[in-house]
C-alpha positions in Angstrom: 0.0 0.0 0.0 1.0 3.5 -0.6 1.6 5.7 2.2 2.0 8.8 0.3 -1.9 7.9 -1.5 -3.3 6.8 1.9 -2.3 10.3 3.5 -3.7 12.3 0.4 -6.8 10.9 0.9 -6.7 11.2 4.4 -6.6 14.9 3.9 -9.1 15.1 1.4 -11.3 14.1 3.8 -10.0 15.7 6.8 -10.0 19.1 5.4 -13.3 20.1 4.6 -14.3 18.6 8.1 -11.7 20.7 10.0 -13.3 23.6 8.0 -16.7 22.9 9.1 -15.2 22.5 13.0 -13.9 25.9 12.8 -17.2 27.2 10.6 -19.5 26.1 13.2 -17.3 27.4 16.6 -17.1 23.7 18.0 -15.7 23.6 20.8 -12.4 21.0 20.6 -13.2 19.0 24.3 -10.2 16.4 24.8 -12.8 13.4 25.4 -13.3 13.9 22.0 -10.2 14.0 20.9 -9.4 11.0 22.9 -11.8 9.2 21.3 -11.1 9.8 17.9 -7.5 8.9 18.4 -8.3 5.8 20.5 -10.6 4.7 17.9 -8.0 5.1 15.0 -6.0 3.1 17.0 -8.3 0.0 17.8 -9.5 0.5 14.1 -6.0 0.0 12.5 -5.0 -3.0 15.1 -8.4 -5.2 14.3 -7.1 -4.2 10.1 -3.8 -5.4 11.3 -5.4 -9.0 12.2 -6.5 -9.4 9.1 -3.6 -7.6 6.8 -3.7 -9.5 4.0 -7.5 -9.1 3.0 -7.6 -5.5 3.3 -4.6 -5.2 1.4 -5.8 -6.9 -1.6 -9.6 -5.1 -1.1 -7.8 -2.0 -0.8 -5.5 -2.3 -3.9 -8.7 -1.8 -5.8 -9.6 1.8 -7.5 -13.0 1.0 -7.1 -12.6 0.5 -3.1 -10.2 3.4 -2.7 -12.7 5.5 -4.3 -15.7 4.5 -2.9 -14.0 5.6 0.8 -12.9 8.6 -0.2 -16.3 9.5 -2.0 -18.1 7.9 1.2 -15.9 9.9 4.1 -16.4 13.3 1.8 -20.8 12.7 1.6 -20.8 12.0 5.3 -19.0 14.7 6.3 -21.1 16.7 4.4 -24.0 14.7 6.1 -22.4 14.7 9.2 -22.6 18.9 9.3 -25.7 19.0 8.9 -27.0 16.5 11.0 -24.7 15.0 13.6 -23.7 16.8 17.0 -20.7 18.8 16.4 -18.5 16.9 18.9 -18.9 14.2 16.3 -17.5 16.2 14.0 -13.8 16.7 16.4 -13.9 12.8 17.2 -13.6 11.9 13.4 -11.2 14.5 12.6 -9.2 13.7 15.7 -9.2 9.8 14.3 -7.8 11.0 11.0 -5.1 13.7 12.4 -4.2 9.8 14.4 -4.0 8.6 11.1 -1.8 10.8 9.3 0.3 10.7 12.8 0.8 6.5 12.5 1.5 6.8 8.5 4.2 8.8 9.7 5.5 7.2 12.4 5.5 4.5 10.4 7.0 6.0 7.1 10.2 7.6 9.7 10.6 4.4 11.1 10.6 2.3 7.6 13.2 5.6 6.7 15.4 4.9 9.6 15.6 1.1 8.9 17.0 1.8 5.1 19.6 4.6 6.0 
């Protein structure tokens, strides 16, 4: 899997969700942060169990597209009908994210040098 494609569309998702944080004034609370990262983190682990089959799902365009397409309509969902503190867990889960691909890209970095 590419790291470098996995964080783009991290960030295509994660952008127009921090804009709507700041747009609507939500308040960033730590539980929620906690959760969001907490939740990335259980998330990738139960993946981990199972690397080989997400690999190959994710390897196709059609999968990689239908996530990002998904996470973009329900954010845009989510603004309009979820509680805002919703809205700080799931962009706290994919700042964790883009936090582990590049803990993990440095450490891969660190092993070739």
């Amino acid at each position: 899997m590419s790291r470098r494609r996995d964080a783009v569309f991290t960030v295509v998702v994660a952008i127009p969700l921090a804009l709507a944080v700041v747009v609507r004034g939500t308040p960033i609370r730590p539980e929620s942060v906690l959760y969001g990262a907490l939740g990335t983190i259980v998330l990738e682990l139960v993946l981990l169990s199972n690397r080989e089959r997400v690999q190959t799902a994710w390897r196709r365009p059609s999968v990689q597209l239908s996530v990002v397409v998904g996470g973009a309509l329900l954010v845009m969902v989510g603004v309009a009908l979820v509680d805002p503190q919703i809205l700080v867990v799931v962009l706290s889960g994919l700042v964790t994210y883009l936090c582990l691909l590049a803990a993990v890209s440095i450490r891969d970095y660190r092993r070739e040098s």
